[in-house]
C-alpha positions as CSV (number, residue, x, y, z in Angstrom):
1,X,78.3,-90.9,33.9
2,X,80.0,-93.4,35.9
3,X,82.1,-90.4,37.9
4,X,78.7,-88.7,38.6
5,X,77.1,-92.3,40.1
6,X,80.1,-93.0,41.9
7,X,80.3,-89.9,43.4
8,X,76.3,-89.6,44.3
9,X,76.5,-93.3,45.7
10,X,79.0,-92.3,48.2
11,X,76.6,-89.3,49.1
12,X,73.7,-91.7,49.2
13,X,75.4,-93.8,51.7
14,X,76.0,-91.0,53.8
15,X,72.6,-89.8,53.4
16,X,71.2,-93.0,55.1
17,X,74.3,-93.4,57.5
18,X,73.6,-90.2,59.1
19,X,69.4,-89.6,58.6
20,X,70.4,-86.3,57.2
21,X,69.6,-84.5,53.7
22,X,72.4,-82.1,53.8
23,X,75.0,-84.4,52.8
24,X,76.8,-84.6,49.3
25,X,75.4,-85.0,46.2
26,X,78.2,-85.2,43.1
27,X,81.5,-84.3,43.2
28,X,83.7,-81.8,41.1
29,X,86.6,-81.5,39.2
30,X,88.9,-78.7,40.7
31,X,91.7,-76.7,38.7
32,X,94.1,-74.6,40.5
33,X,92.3,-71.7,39.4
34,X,88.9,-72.3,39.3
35,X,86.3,-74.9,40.3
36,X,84.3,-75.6,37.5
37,X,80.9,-77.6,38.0
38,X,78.8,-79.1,34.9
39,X,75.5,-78.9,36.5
40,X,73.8,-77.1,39.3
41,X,71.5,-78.8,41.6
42,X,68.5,-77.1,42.8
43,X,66.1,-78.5,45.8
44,X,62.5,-78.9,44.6
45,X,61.0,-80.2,47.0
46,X,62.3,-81.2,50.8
47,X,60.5,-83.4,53.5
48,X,57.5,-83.9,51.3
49,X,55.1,-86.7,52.3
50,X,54.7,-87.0,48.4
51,X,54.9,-85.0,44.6
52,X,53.1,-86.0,41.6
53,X,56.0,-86.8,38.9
54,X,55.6,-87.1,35.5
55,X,57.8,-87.9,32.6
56,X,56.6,-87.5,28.9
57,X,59.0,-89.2,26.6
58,X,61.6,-92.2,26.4
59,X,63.2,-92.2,29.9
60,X,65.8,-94.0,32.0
61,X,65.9,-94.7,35.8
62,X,68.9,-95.4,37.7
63,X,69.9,-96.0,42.0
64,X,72.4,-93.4,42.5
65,X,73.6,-95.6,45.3
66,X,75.4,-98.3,43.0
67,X,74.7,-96.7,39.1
68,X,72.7,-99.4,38.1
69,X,69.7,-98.9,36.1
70,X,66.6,-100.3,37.6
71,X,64.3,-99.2,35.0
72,X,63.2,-97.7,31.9
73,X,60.0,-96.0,30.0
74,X,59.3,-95.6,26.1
75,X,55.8,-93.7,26.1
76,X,56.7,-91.6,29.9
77,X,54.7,-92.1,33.4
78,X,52.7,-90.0,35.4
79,X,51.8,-91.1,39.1
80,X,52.3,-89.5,42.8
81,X,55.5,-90.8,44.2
82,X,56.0,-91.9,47.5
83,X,58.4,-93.0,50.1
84,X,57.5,-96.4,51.9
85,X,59.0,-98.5,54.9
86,X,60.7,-100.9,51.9
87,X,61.6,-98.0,49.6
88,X,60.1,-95.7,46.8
89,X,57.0,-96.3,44.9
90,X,56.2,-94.3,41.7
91,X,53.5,-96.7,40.3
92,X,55.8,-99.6,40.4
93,X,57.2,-99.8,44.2
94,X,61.1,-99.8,43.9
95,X,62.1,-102.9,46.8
96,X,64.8,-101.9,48.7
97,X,65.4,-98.9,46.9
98,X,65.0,-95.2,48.7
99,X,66.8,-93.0,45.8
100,X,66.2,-92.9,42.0
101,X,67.9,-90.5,39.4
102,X,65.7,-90.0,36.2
103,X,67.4,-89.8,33.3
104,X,66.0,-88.1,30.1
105,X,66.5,-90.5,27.0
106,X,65.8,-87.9,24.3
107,X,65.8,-84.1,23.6
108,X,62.3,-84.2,23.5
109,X,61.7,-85.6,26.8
110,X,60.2,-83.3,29.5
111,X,59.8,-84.2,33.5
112,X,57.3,-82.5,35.4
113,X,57.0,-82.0,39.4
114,X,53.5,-80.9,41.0
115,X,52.9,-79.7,37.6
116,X,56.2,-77.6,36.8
117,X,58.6,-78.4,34.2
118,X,62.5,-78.8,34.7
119,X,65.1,-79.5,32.1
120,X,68.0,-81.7,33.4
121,X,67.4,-85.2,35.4
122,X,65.5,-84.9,38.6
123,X,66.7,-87.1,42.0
124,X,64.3,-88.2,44.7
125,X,65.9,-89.2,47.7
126,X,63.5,-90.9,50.3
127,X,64.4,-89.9,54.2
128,X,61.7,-91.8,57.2
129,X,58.7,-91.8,55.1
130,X,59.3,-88.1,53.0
131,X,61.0,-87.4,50.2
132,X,63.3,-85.0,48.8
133,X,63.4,-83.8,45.3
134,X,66.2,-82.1,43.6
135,X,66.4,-80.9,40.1
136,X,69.9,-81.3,38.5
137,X,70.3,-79.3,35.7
138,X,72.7,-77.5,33.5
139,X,74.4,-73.9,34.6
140,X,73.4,-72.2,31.3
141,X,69.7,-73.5,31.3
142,X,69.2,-72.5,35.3
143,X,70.7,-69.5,34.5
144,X,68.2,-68.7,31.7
145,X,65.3,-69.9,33.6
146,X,65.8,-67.7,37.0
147,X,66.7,-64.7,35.2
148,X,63.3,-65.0,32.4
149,X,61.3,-64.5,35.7
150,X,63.1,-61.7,37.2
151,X,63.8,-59.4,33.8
152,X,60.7,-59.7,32.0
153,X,61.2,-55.9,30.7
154,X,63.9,-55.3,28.3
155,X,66.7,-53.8,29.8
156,X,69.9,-52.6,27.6
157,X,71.8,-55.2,26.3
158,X,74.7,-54.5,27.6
159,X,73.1,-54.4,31.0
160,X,71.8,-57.7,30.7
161,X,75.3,-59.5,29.9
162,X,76.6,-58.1,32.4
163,X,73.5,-59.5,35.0
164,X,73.9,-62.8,33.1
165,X,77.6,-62.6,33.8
166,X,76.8,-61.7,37.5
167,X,73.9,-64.7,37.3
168,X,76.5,-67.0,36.4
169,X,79.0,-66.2,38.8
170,X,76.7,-66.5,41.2
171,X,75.9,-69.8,40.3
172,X,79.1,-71.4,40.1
173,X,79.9,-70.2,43.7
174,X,76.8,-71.4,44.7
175,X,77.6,-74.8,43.4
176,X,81.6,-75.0,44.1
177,X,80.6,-73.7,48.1
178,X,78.1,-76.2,48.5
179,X,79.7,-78.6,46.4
180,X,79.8,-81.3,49.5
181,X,75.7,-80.8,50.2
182,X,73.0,-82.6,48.4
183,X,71.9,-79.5,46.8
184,X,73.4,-76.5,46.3
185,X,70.2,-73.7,45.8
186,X,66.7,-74.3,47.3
187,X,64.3,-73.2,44.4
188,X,62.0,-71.1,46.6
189,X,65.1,-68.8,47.9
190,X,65.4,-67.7,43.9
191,X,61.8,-68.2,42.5
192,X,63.2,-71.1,39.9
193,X,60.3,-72.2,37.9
194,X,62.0,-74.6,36.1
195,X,61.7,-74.8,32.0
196,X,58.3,-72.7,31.2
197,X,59.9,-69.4,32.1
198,X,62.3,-70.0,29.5
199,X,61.5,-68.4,25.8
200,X,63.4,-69.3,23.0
201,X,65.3,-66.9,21.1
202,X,64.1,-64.3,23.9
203,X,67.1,-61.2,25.1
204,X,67.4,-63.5,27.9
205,X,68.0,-66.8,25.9
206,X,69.9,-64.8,23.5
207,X,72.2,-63.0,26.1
208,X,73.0,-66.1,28.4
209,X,74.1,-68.1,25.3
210,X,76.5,-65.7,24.0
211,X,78.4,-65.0,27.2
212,X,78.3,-68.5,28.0
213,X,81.4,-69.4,29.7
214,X,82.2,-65.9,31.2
215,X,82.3,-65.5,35.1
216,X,84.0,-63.1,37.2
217,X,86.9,-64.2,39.8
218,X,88.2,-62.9,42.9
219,X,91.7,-63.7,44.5
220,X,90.9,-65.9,47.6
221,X,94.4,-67.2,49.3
222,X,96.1,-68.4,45.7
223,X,93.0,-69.4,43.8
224,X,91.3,-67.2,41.5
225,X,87.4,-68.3,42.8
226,X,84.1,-67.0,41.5
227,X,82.2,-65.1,44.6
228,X,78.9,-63.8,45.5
229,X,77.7,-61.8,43.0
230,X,74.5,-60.5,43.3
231,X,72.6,-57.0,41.9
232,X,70.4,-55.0,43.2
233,X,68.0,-52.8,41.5
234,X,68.1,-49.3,42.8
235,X,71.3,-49.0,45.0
236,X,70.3,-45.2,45.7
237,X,73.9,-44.1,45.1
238,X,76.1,-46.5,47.1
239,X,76.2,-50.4,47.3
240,X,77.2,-52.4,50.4
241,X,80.0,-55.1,50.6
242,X,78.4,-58.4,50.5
243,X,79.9,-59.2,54.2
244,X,78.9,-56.0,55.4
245,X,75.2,-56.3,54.5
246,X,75.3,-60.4,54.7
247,X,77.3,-60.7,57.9
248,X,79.3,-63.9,56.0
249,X,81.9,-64.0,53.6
250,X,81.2,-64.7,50.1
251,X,84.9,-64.8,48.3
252,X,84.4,-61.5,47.4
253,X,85.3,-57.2,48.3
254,X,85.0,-56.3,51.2
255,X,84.1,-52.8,49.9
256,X,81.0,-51.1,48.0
257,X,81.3,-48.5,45.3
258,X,79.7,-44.7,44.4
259,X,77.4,-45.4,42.1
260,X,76.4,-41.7,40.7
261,X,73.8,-41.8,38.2
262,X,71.2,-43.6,40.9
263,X,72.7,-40.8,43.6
264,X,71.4,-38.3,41.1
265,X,67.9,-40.3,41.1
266,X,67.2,-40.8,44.8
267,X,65.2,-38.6,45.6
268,X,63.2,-40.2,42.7
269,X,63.1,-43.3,44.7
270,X,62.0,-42.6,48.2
271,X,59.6,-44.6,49.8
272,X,57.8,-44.7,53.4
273,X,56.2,-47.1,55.1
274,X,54.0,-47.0,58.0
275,X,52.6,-49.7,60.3
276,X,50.8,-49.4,63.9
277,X,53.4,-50.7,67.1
278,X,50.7,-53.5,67.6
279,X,50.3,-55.0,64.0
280,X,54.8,-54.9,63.7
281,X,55.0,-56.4,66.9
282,X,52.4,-59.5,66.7
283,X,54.1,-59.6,63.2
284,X,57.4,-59.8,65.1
285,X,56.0,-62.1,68.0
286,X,56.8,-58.7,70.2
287,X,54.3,-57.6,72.9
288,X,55.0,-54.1,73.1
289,X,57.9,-52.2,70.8
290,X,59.3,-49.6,73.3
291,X,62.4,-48.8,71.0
292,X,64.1,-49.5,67.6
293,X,67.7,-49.2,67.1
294,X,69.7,-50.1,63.3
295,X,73.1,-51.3,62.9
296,X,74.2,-49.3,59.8
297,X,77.2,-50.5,57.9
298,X,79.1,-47.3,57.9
299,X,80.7,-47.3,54.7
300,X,77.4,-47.4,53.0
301,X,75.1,-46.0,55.5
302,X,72.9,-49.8,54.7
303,X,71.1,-51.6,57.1
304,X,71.9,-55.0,58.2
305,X,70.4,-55.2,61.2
306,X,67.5,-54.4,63.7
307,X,67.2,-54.2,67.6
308,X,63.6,-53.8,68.8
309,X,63.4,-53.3,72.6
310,X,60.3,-54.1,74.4
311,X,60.8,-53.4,77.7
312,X,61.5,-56.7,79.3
313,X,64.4,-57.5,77.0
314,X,65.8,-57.0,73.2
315,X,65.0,-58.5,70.3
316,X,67.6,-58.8,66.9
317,X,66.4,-59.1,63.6
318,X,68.8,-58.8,60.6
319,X,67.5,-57.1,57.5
320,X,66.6,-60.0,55.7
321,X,64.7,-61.2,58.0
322,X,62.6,-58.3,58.8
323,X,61.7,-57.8,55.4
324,X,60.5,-61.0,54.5
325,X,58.2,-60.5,57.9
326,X,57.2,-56.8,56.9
327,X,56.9,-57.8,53.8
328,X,59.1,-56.8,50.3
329,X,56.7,-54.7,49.1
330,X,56.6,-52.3,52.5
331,X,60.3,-52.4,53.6
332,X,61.6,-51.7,49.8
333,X,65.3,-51.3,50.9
334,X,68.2,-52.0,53.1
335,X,68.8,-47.6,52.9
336,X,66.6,-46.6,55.4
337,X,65.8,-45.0,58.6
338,X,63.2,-45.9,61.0
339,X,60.9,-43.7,64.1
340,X,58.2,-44.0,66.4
341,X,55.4,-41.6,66.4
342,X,52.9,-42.2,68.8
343,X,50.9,-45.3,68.1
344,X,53.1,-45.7,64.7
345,X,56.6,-46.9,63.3
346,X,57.3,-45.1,60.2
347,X,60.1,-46.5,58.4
348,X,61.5,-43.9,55.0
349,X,64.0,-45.1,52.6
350,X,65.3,-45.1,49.8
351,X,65.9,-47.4,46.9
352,X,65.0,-51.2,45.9
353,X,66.5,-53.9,46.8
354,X,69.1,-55.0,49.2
355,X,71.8,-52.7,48.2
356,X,74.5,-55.2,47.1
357,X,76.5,-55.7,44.0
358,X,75.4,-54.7,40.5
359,X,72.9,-51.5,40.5
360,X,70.8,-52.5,38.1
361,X,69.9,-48.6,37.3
362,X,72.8,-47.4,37.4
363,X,74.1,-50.2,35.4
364,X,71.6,-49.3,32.4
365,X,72.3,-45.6,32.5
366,X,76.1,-46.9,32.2
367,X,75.0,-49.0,29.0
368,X,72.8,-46.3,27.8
369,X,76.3,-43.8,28.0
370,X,78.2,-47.0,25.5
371,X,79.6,-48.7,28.7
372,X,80.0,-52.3,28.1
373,X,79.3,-55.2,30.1
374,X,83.2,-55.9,31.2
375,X,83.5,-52.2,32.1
376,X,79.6,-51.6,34.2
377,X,81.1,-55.1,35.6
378,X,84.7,-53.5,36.7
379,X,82.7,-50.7,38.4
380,X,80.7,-52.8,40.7
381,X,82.5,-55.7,41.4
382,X,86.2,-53.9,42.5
383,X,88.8,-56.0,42.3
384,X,87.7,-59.0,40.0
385,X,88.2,-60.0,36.3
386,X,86.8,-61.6,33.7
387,X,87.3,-65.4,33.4
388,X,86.7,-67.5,30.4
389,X,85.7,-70.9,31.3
390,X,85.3,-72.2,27.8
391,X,88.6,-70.8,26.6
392,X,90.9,-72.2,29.3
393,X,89.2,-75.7,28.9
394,X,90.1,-75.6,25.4
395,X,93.5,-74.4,26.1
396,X,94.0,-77.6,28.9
397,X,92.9,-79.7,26.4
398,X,95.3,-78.2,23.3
């Protein structure tokens, strides 16, 4: 407790030195071959003018900026919390104090923001009259929580470890990149919903406790480092690199893989889309769309980009960023090809999702055949292994 206060009072200072939020938040211990966080912090809330918080239970408060403890509640507290010209104010105003870390006293106790409930402690971090609110929480439970959400269907089992081994990984990069920013994921990027999502003694609850521990790792320079590992749910018979598709590096291949049984269902999941030049380009704040050209990762024939031309100039969008403007449910896919026809833009693909990583389809026609999760893992995520976390903290320890 005292590491993680000393560590968070330093990023505090910072926070107020330099009037900006993306500043660090704790620090981490560091092996030399893998960077192993306890928690993961997730942003709930940035620049708000104010969140209704409530605490139902025994709690503690402490100021993150020296580890003292400024207060404390038996029977919990439910008021709007604000951030004023002398410092917080959560019922009681907080003099001189613009950050507060709430501490859970009991098992039992549960924190509510706006109305959602997180396990872990929560932060609040004041910045010129807003506030930011960040949910620090254990891997394992955020883990659970994100994936309850986005696997409500059963899947095979084995195809599930191996997501919750991907999950994880994921999560632990997330947290060791960012591990000098006040947060490392912003809950709206992954749809966290915090506690509720999470059923007890569900697959998902189930699946996430036994592998707990397992990541994947990927040589970087002479570190073993978990990477970007992500899935995707129909990969239509190839994935993409995660720089190829991305345009960053993620500590991971720089190569996708054949992935045969969704090659063999493709045509099975074609889609089209079309839209009308005017309505994509006052989507796209284009006047007039005289031309589309894609930039097409070669290697997996994916789309990473877009170049819309309206006569005056050009106009790049990558794919990301035209989807979530298009809209997920239009632009399914990052396999696609794109035309105009007359008054019309008709885009035809094939697939779901953005083509990277684990194919969840073809993963669960792999587990349906008696793969196991190391091996559906292997064939996805090329030149990584298996890393026990658990087992080589016991081992330092022995």
């Amino acid at each position: 407790m005292k590491i993680f206060f000393a560590a968070l009072a330093l990023s505090c200072a910072a926070l107020y030195a330099a009037n900006d939020s993306n500043v660090p938040f704790p620090a981490f211990e560091t092996t030399n071959e893998a960077i192993r966080p306890s928690n993961i912090q997730v942003l709930l809330e940035k620049d708000a003018t104010g969140a209704l918080l409530e605490v139902k239970g025994p709690y503690y408060i402490f100021n993150p900026h020296d580890g003292s403890r400024v207060a404390s509640g038996i029977l919990g507290k439910r008021f709007m919390i604000h951030e004023l010209d002398n410092g917080l104010k959560w019922g009681e105003e907080f003099p001189g104090i613009h950050q507060i870390y709430i501490k859970p006293r009991s098992a039992d106790t549960s924190i509510f923001v706006n109305g959602i409930q997180y396990n872990g402690g929560v932060a609040i971090f004041g910045v010129a009259g807003t506030i930011n609110i960040v949910n620090d929480i254990d891997i394992e439970e955020y883990i659970k929580s994100v994936l309850s959400l986005q696997f409500p269907s059963p899947l095979e089992s084995e195809t599930l470890s191996a997501i919750a081994i991907a999950a994880r990984t994921e999560a632990y990069y997330q947290a060791t990149k960012s591990r000098d920013s006040f947060w490392h994921i912003i809950a709206s990027d992954v749809n966290y919903q915090g506690a509720a999502m999470v059923v007890p003694g569900s697959p998902i609850d189930k699946i996430v406790t036994a592998s707990k521990g397992l990541i994947l790792v990927h040589p970087t320079g002479k570190l073993n480092l978990p990477f970007a590992a992500l899935w995707t749910e129909h990969c239509a018979g190839k994935t993409a690199a995660y720089p190829s598709l991305f345009r960053k590096e993620g500590n991971t291949s720089d190569r996708g893989v054949e992935a045969p049984h969704a090659l063999m269902a493709r045509q099975e999941a074609k889609w089209n889309y079309t839209i009308s030049k005017k309505k994509l380009g006052t989507t796209l704040g284009i006047s007039e769309i005289k031309s589309i050209e894609l930039f097409i990762d070669s290697t997996s024939n994916k789309v990473y980009g877009l170049r819309i031309k309206d006569g005056s100039g050009a106009h790049d969008f990558d794919f990301f960023t035209m989807q979530k403007m298009v809209g997920v449910s239009h632009l399914l896919s990052s396999d696609f090809t794109v035309g105009i026809k007359d008054d019309s833009i008709v885009f035809n693909g094939f697939g779901k999702g953005h083509g990277v990583g684990l194919c969840v389809y073809s993963a669960n026609a792999l587990a349906q055949n008696g793969e196991n999760a190391p091996k559906i893992l292997s064939k996805f995520f090329p030149d990584t292994f298996l890393y026990n976390l658990d087992a080589m903290q016991t081992l330092r320890a022995k």
